[in-house]
C-alpha positions in Angstrom: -47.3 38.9 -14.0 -48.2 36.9 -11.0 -51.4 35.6 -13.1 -48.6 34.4 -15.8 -46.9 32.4 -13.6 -49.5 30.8 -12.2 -50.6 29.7 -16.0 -46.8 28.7 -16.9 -47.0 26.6 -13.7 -50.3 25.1 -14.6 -49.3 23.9 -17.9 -46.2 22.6 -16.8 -48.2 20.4 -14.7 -50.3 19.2 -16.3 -48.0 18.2 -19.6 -45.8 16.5 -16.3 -48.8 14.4 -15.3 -49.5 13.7 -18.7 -46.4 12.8 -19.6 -46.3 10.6 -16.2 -49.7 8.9 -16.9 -48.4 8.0 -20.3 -45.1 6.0 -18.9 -47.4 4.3 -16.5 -49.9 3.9 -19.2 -47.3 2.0 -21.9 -45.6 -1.6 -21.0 -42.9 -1.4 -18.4 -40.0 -2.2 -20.1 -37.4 -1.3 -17.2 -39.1 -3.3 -14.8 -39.4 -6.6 -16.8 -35.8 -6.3 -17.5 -35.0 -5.6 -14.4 -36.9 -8.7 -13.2 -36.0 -11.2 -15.7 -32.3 -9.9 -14.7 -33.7 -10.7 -11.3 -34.7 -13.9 -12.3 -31.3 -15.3 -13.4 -29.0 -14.2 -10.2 -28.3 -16.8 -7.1 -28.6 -14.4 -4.5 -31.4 -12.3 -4.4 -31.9 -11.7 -0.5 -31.3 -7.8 -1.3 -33.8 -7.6 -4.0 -36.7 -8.2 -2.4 -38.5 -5.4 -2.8 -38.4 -6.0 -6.7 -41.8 -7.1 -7.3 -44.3 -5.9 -9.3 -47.7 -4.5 -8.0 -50.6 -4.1 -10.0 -52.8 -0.8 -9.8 -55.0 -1.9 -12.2 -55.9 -4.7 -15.1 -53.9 -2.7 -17.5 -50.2 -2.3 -16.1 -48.4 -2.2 -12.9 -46.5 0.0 -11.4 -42.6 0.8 -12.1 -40.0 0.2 -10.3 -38.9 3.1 -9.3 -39.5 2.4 -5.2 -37.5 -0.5 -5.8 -34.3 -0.7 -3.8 -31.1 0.4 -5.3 -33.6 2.0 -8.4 -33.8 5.9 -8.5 -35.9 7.5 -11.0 -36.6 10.9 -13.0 -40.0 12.9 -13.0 -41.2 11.4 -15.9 -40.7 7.9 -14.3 -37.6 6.6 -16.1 -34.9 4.4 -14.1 -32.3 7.1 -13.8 -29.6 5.2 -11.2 -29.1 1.5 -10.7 -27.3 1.7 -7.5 -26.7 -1.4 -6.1 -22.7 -1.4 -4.7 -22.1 -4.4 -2.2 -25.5 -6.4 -2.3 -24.0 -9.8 -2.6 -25.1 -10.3 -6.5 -24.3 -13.5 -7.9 -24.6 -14.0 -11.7 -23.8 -12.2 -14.7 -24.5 -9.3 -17.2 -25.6 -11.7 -20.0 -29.5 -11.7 -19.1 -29.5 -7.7 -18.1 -31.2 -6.0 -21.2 -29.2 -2.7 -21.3 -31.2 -1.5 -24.1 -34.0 -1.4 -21.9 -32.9 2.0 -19.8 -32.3 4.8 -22.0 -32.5 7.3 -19.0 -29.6 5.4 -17.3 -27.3 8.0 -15.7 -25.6 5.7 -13.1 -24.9 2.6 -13.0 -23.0 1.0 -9.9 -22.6 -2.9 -9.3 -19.3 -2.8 -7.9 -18.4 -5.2 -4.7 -20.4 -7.9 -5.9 -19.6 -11.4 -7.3 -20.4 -10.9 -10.8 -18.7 -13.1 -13.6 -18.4 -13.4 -16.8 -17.7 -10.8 -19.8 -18.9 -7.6 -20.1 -21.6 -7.5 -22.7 -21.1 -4.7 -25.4 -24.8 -4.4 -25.1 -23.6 -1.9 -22.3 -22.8 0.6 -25.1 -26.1 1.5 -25.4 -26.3 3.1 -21.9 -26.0 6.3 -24.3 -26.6 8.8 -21.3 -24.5 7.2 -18.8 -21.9 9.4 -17.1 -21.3 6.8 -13.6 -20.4 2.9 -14.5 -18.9 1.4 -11.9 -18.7 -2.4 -12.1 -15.6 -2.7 -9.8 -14.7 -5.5 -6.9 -16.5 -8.4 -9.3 -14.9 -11.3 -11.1 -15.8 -10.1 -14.4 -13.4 -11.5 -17.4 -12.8 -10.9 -21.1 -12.0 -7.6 -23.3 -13.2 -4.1 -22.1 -16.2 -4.2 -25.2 -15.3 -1.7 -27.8 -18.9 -0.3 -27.5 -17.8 1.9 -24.5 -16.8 4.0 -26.9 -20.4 5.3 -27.6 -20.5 6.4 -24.0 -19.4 9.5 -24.6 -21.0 11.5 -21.8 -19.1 9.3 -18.9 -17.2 11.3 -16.4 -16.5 8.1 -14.2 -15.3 4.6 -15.0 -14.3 2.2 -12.5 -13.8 -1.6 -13.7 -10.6 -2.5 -11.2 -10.5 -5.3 -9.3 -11.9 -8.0 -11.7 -9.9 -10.5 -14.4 -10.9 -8.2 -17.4 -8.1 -8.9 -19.5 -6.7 -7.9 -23.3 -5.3 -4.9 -24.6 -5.8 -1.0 -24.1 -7.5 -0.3 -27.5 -6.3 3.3 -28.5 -10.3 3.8 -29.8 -11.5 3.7 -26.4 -9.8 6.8 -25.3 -11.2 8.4 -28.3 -14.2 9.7 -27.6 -14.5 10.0 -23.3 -13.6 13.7 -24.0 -15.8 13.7 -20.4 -14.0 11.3 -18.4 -12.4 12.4 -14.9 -12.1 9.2 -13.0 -10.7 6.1 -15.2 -10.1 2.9 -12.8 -8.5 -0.4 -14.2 -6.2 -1.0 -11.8 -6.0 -4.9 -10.6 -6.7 -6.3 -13.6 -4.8 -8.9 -16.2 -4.5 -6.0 -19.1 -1.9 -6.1 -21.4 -0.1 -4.9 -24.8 0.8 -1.1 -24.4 -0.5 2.0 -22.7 -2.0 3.6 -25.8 -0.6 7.4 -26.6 -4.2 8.0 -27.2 -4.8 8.4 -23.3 -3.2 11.9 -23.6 -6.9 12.9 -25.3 -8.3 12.6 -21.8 -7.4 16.4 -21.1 -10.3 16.6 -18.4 -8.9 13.2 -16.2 -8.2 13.8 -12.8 -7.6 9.9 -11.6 -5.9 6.9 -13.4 -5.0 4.3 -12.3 -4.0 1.2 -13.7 -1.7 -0.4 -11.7 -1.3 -4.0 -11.3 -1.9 -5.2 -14.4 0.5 -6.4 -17.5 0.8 -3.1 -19.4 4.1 -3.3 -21.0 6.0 -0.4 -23.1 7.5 3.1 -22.3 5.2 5.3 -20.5 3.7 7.7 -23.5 4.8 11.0 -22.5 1.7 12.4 -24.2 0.3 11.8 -20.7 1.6 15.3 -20.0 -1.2 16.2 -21.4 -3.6 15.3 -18.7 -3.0 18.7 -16.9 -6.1 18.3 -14.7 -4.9 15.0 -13.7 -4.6 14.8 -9.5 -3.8 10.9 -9.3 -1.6 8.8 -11.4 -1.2 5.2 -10.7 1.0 3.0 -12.8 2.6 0.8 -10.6 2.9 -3.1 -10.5 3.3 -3.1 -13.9 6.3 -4.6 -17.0 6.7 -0.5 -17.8 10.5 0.0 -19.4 12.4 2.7 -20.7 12.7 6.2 -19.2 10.3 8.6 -16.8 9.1 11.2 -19.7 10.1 14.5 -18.7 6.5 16.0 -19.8 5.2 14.5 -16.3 6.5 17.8 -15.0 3.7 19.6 -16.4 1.2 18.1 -14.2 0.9 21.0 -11.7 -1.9 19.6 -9.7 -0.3 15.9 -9.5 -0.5 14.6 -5.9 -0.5 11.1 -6.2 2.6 9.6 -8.3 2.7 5.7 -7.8 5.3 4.3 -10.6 7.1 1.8 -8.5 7.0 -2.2 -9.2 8.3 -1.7 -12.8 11.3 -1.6 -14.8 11.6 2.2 -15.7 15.2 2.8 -16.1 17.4 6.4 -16.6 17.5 9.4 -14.8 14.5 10.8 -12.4 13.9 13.9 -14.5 14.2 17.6 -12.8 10.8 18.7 -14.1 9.6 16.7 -11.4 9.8 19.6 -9.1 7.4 21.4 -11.2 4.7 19.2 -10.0 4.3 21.6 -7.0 1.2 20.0 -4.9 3.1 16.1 -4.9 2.3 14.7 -1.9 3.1 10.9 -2.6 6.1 9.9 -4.7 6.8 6.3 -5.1 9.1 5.2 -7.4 10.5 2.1 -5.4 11.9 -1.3 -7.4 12.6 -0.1 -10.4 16.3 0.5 -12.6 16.4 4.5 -12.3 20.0 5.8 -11.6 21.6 8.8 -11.6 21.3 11.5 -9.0 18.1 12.6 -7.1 16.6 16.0 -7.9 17.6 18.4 -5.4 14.0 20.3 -6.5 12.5 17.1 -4.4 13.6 19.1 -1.5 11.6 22.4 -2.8 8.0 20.2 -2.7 6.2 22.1 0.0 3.4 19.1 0.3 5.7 16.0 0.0 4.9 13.2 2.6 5.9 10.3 0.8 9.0 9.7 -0.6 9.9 6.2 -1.5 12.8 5.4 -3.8 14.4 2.5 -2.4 15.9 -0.6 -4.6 17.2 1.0 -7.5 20.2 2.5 -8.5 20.4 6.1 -7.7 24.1 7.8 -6.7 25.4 10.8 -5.6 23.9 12.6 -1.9 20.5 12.7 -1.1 18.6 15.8 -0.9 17.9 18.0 2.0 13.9 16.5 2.0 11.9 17.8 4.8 13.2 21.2 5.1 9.4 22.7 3.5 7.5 19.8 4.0 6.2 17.9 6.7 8.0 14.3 5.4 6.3 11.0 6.9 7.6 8.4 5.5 11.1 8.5 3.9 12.6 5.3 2.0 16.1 5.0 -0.2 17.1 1.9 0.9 19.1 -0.2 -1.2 20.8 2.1 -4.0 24.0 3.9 -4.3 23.6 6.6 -2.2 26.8 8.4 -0.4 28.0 11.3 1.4 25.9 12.9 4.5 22.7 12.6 5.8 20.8 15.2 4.9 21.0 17.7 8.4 17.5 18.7 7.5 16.5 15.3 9.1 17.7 16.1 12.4 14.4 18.7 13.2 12.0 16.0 10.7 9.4 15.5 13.8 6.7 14.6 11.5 8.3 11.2 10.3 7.1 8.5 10.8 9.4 5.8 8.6 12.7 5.8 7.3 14.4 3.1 5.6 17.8 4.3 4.3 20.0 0.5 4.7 22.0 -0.7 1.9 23.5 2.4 0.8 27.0 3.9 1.4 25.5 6.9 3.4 28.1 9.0 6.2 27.3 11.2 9.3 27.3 11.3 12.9 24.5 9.2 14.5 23.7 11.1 17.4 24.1 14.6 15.3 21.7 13.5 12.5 18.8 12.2 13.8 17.2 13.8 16.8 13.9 13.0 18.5 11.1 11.7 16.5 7.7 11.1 18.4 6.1 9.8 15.6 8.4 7.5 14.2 7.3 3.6 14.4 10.3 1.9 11.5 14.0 3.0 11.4 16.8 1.2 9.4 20.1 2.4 9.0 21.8 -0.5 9.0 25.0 -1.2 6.3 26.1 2.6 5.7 29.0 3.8 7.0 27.5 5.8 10.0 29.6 7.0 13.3 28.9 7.4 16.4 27.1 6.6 19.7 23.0 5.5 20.6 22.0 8.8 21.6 20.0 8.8 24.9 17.7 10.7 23.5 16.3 7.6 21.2 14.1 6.7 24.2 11.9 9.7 23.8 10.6 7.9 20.0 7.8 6.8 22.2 6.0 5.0 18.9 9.1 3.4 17.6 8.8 -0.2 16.9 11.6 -1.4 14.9 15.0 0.0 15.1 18.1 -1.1 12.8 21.3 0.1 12.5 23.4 -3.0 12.0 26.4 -3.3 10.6 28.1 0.5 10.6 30.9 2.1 12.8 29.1 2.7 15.8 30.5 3.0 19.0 29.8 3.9 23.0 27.1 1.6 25.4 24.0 0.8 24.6 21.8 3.6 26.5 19.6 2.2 28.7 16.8 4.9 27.7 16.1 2.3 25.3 14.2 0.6 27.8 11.1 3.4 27.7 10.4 2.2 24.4 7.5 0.3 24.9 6.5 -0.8 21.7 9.5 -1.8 20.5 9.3 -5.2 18.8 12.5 -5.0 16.8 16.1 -4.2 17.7 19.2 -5.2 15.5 22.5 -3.6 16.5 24.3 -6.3 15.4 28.3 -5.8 13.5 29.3 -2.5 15.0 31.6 -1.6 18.2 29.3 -1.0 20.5 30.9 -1.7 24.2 30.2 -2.1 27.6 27.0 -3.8 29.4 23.9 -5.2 28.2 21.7 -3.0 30.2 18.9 -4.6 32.3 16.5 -2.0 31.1 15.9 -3.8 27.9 14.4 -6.8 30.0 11.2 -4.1 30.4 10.6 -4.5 26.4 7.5 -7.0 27.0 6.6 -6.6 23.0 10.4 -7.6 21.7 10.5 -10.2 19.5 13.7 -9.5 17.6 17.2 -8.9 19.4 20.5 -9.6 17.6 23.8 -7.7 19.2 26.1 -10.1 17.5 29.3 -8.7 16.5 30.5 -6.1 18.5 32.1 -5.8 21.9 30.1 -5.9 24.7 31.4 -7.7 27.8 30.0 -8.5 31.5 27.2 -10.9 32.1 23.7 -11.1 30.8 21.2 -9.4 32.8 18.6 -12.0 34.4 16.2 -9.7 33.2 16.0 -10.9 29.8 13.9 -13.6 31.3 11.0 -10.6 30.7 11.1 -10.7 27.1 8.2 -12.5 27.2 7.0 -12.4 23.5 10.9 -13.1 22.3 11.6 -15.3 19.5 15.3 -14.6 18.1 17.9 -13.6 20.2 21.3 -13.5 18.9 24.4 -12.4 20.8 27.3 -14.3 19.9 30.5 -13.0 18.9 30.8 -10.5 21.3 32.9 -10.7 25.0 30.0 -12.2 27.0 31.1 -13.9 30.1 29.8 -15.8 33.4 26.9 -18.1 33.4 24.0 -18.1 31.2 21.1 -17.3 33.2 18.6 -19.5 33.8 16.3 -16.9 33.3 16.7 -17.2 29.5 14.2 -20.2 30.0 11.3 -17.5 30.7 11.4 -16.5 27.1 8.8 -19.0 26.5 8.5 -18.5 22.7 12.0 -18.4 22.0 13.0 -19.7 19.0 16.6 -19.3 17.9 19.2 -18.7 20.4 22.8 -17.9 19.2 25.3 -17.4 22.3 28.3 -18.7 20.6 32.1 -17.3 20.2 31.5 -15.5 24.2 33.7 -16.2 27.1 30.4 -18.2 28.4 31.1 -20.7 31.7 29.3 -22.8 34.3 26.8 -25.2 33.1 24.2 -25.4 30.7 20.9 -24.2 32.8 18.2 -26.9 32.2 15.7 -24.8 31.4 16.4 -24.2 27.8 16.1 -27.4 27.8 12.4 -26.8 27.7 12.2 -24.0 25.3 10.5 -24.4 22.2 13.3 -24.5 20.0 12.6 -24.9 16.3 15.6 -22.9 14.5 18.8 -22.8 15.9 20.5 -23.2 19.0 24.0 -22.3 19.0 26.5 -22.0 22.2 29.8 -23.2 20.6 33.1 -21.7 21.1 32.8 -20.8 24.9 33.9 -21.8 27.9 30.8 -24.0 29.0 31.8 -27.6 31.5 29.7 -30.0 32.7 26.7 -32.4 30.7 23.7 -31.2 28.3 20.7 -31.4 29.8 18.4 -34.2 29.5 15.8 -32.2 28.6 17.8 -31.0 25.4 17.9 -34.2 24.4 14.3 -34.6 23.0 15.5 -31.5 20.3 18.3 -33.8 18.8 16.0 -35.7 16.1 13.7 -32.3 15.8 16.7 -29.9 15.3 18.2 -31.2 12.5 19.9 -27.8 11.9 20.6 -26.7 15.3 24.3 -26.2 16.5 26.0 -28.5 19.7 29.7 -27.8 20.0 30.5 -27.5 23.7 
């Protein structure tokens, strides 16, 4: 047995050698296209290793040590990887015809023009094209049809343009990764694509696809990623994506789907990402959302949804959480209180009720809140100073009521803060003045009273500060000239008196300034003078 072996591994061998000696032996087609390809690009700093040595008198050797160039046993190109190399030219001069061992093929990130030539569709063993991140242009050729072992295609990010014809989904029986996002396609999104029962990515988003969305794509039960956002897409969500049980990726936002969300979206079990944002869907939200055990994303803001949100976050570990912009009432949803994994929520616009300090608890993650025009109640808990991360905090125009806690000042990377039409009452506290990344402060509108702390003067990065109509009183501080890239101040409709202090005089001023309507004596400072001809749209009623 052990003598047969040895024989079987002899022969095999030597018909390898042979079989080797023979490519070497026979004109080197790869490599002279390869070079004449080489020949016709602008850049070819990363190419340098493609030149040809000779062995002997008779013929050279292949390319197959060439960078970016992996061959087969035999001696065949086999993979033309050559992602990011700063190519400049075209496809034009490159002889596909000239590699029928091509498996891979992968230009992407390059600056490739031009159309893609339907040569290509000779590539008959290809299962990996990837010509991605170019500036390629024209039709997809209907030639890729005759690659009927791919498994990946990725052509985003170019100007390929035209209609989705239905025969190119015909025969890709193969395909599991189908990329043509960013592109200027148009027409319709063939039903066709529902063949592709073995995709697990698509993504077209981006482009000019117009239409329903096909609700053969139900079909595509292996499919992990669908991306058809940024798109003209009408009419209704098909029910049939509910039988996508491995779905975790559903971007559809950017388009102008109309009609209900449809319950069988609960049946996609493994969602992770849901974004269905700018669009015309209405009705009421699937209470199933709230049964998705791997839902981070949820984004369904600037449509027209009604009724009460669902209790979200009370299985999964929600992130980010937008419905901004709809008609939304009734409560929060109490299953937000104990939500420590968010990180953003954008619920403003809506006609949403609760108790501010019952609904929302501590969040350490959280860097974006807006609540602002609902019809919330309530005080600033306290306890908002432990949301360590938070950045931008909104709850303007609602019913809210109490003082300002001056835990707020712990939030160090705060950069936003609009409290602005409520009743809040009492102080500004001084703590805020510890904010050194605040850009953004508007408390207009509500009632707070007593002076303005001098320590706003440490708001060194503040550019908008808005307090007016409120019950301010005593002197502007002088401090308020610290704010060195202050930009709009609005200190009107107070109980404001004194003087003006001279150094706003020397802020840099290029929105508006507005003290009207207070109680302030004496002359404008000369140094506010040199603002009249530049501040065109500013405010001077003393």
């Amino acid at each position: 047995m052990a003598y047969l072996k040895k024989c079987i591994f002899l022969a095999l061998l030597t018909a390898w050698y042979l079989l080797s000696f023979n490519v070497e032996a026979t004109p080197n087609f790869e490599a002279e296209a390869l070079l004449r390809w080489k020949e016709t690009l602008e850049n070819q700093t990363s190419l340098q290793s493609w030149t040809p040595m000779k062995i002997n008198k008779s013929f050279t050797t292949g390319p197959c040590m060439w960078f970016g160039i992996a061959c087969n046993m035999a001696g065949s190109v086999m993979e033309i990887n050559l992602p990011s190399a700063q190519l400049t030219g075209n496809l034009s001069t490159l002889n596909f015809s000239s590699f029928p061992s091509l498996v891979s093929l992968n230009l992407s990130c390059n600056l490739l023009t031009g159309p893609i030539p339907s040569q290509i569709g000779t590539l008959s063993r290809l299962t990996h094209l990837n010509l991605s991140m170019n500036f390629l242009s024209g039709n997809l050729p209907l030639s890729l049809t005759n690659l009927t072992k791919l498994s990946l295609l990725y052509m985003g990010n170019n100007l390929i343009s035209g209609e989705l014809d239905p025969s190119l989904f015909s025969n890709w029986t193969r395909l599991e990764n189908l990329e043509l996002q960013n592109n200027n396609f148009t027409g319709v999104l063939p039903s066709q694509i529902g063949l592709l029962t073995n995709l697990k990515e698509l993504a077209l988003m981006n482009n000019r696809i117009l239409g329903s969305i096909p609700s053969e794509i139900g079909n595509l039960k292996n499919l992990d990623a669908l991306a058809l956002s940024g798109n003209y897409l009408t009419g209704p969500i098909p029910p049939s994506l509910g039988n996508l049980s491995k779905l975790t990726i559903l971007f559809l936002h950017q388009n102008r789907l109309s009609g209900p969300l449809p319950h069988t979206i609960h049946n996609d079990k493994n969602l992770n990402d849901l974004r269905l944002f700018s669009n015309q869907l209405s009705g009421s939200v699937p209470r199933g959302l709230a049964n998705l055990s791997f839902l981070n994303v949820l984004h369904l803001d600037q449509n027209n949804f009604t009724g009460h949100l669902p209790p979200v976050c009370q299985k999964s570990p929600l992130h980010k959480l937008t419905a901004s912009s709809n008609n939304l009432s009734g409560p929060i949803p109490k299953t937000l209180r104990n939500c420590k994994s968010l990180t953003r929520v954008r619920l403003e616009k809506n006609q949403l009720t609760g108790i501010l300090d019952q609904d929302f608890g501590v969040y350490p993650n959280l860097s974006y809140i807006d609540l602002s025009y609902n019809n919330l109640k309530g005080v600033l808990s306290p306890k908002w100073g432990g949301c360590r991360k938070l950045a931008s905090l909104r709850v303007a125009a609602n019913n809210i009521t109490g003082e300002i806690p001056s835990e707020l000042g712990k939030l160090e990377q705060l950069g936003l803060l609009d409290l602005s039409s409520n009743q809040i009452v009492g102080e500004i506290p001084k703590q805020l003045g510890k904010l050194s990344k605040l850009f953004f402060l508007h408390l207009r509108d509500n009632q707070l009273s007593g002076q303005v702390p001098p320590e706003i003067g440490g708001l060194s990065n503040l550019e908008d500060l808005d307090l007016s109509v409120n019950r301010l009183s005593g002197q502007i501080p002088e401090q308020v000239g610290d704010c060195s890239k202050l930009r709009n101040l609005c200190l009107n409709k107070n109980y404001f008196n004194g003087t003006i202090p001279n150094t706003i005089g020397n802020l840099p001023l290029q929105g508006l300034l507005d003290l009207s309507q207070n109680l302030l004596t004496g002359e404008i400072p000369h140094q506010m003078g040199l603002y009249w001809t530049e501040l065109s749209q500013s405010i001077f009623h003393f």
